[in-house]
C-alpha positions in Angstrom: 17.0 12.2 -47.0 18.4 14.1 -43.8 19.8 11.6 -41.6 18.1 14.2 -38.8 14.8 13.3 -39.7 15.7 9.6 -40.3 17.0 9.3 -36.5 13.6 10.8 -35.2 11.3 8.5 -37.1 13.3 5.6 -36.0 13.3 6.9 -32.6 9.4 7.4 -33.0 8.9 4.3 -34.5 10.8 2.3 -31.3 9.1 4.4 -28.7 5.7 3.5 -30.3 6.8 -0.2 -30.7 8.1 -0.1 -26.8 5.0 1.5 -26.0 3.0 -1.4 -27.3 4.6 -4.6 -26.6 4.7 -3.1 -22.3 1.0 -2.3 -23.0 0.3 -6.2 -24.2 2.5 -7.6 -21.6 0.8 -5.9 -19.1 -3.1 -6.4 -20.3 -1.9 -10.6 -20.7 -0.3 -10.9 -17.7 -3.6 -8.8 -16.3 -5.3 -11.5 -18.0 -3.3 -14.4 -16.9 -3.7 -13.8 -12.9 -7.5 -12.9 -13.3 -8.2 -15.6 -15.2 -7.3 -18.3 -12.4 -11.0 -17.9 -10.2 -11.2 -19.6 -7.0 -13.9 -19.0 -4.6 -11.3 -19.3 -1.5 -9.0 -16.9 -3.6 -11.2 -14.1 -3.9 -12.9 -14.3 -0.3 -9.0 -14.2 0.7 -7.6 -11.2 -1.3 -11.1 -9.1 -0.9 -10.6 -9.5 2.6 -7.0 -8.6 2.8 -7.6 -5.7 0.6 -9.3 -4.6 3.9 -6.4 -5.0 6.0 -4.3 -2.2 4.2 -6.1 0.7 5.7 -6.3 -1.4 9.7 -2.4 -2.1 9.2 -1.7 1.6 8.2 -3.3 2.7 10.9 -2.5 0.4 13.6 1.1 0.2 12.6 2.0 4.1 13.8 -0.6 4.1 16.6 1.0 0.8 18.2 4.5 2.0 17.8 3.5 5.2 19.5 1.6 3.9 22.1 5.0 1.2 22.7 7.0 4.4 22.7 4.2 6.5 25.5 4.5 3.1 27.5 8.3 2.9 27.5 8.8 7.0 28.1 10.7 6.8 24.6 10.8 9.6 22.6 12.6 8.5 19.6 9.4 5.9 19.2 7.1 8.7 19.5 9.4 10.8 16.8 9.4 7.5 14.7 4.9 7.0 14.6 5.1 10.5 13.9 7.2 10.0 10.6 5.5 6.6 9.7 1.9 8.3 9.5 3.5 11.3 7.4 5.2 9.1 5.2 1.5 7.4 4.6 0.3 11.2 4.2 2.8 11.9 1.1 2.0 8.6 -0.1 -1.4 9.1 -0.1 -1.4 12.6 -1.8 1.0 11.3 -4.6 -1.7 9.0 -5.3 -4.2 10.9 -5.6 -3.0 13.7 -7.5 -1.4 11.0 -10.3 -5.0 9.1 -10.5 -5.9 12.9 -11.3 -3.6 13.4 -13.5 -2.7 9.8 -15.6 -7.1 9.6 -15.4 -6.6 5.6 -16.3 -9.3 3.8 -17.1 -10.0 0.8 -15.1 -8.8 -2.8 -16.6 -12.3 -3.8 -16.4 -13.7 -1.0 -17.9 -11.9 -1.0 -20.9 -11.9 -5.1 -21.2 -14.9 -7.3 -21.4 -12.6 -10.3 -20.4 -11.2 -9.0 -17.1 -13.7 -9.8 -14.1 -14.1 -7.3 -11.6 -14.5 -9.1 -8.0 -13.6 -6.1 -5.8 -14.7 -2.3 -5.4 -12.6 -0.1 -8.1 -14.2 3.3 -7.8 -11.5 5.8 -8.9 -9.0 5.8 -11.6 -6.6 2.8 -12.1 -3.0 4.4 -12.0 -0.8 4.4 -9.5 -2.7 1.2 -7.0 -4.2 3.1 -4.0 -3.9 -0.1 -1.9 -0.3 -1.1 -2.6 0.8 2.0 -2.4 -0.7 2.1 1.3 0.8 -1.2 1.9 4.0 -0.6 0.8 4.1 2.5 2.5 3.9 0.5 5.5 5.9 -2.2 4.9 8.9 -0.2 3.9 8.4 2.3 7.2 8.5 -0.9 9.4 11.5 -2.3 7.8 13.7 1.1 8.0 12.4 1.0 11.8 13.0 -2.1 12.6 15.3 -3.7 10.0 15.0 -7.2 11.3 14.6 -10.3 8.7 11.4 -11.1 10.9 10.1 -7.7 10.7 11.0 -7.3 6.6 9.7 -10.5 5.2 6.7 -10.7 6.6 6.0 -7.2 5.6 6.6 -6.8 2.3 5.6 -10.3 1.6 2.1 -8.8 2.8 2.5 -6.0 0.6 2.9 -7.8 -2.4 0.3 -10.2 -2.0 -1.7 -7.2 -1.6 -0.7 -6.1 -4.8 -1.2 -9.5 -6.7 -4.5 -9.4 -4.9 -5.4 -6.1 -6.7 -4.5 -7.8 -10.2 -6.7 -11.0 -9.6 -9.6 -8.8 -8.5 -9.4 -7.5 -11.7 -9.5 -3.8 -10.8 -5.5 -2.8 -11.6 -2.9 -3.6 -14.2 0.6 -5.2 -13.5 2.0 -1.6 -14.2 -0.6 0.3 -11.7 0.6 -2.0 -9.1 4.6 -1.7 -9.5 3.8 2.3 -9.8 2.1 1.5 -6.1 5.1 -0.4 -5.0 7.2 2.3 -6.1 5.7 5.5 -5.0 4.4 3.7 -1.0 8.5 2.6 -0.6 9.4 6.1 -1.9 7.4 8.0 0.0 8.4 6.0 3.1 12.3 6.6 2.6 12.0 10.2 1.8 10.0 10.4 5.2 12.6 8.6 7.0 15.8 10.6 5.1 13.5 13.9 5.8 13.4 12.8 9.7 17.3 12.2 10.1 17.5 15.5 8.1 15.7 17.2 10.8 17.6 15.7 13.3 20.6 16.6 12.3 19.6 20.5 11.9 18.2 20.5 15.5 21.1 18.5 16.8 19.4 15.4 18.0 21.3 13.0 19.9 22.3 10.0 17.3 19.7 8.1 16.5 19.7 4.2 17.7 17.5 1.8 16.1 14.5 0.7 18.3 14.3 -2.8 19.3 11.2 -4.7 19.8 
């Protein structure tokens, strides 16, 4: 036989094997964080499920209303870019829901318990993207351990929240993670792009 032909079934046969043991990893560890009920547990992560959209929100309006209060521009300029970075991220994940169309863990699962809302499709995780988004624009802003920790410790509860509600994989979530901090940095590289091109005066990091 063609060693050709030999290298594409093997590479076939690894990709399909790859394919599955990431799919069962990520339905048993699903399983594994649902699985662990507590009635404080899901009052807890349904209600900070509801803080996502109040932090992304409140987080560009307060540092813009800091920035109006203290006559500073560059806080103004930095609100602005914090509620476009949630914009992109936002519109990434809607058009890869579109797109991917995954099914809902507790859709396609009789074992997984929904205990949250899951209307649209599964991947990429609307909420942590969101919170991510957020987290990540208030630690380029404000790169402060007491700024960092706290946020993106929020964030990934918010995402291990998702998974024990039962309405998002493991993968769903670290897509999340990954497209809310991406979308974030490429807002704050596409501001200090703009800067530069108009000749801003150097940018100084904001304190609190």
């Amino acid at each position: 036989m063609n060693k050709y032909p030999v290298a594409v079934l093997v590479l076939l046969f690894s990709f399909c094997t790859i394919s599955l043991l990431a799919q069962n990893f990520d339905i048993n560890t699903l399983k594994s964080i649902n699985a662990n009920e507590s009635s404080f547990k899901t009052s807890f992560f349904k209600g900070e499920a509801q803080t996502v959209t109040v932090f992304n929100i409140a987080a560009p309006a307060g540092v813009f209303i800091a920035g109006a209060l203290k006559h500073n521009k560059e806080l103004k300029k930095e609100a602005v870019y914090m509620a476009g970075s949630f914009v992109l991220s936002s519109i990434i994940t809607t058009v890869t829901k579109d797109i991917v169309k995954r099914e809902r863990p507790f859709n396609k699962y009789s074992f997984i318990v929904k205990r949250d809302a899951g209307g649209s499709y599964s991947l990429p995780s609307g909420h942590t993207s969101a919170a991510f988004t957020t987290a990540t624009s208030l630690s380029l802003l404000f790169p402060k351990w007491y700024v960092i920790a706290p946020s993106y410790l929020w964030a990934a509860s918010v995402g291990y929240g998702r998974m024990y509600l039962g309405v998002h994989y493991p993968s769903d979530i670290l897509a999340g993670a990954a497209i809310g901090a991406g979308s974030a940095w490429l807002g704050w590289k596409a501001q200090k792009w703009i800067e530069r091109k108009h000749g801003s005066a150097k940018h100084s990091t904001p304190q609190l």
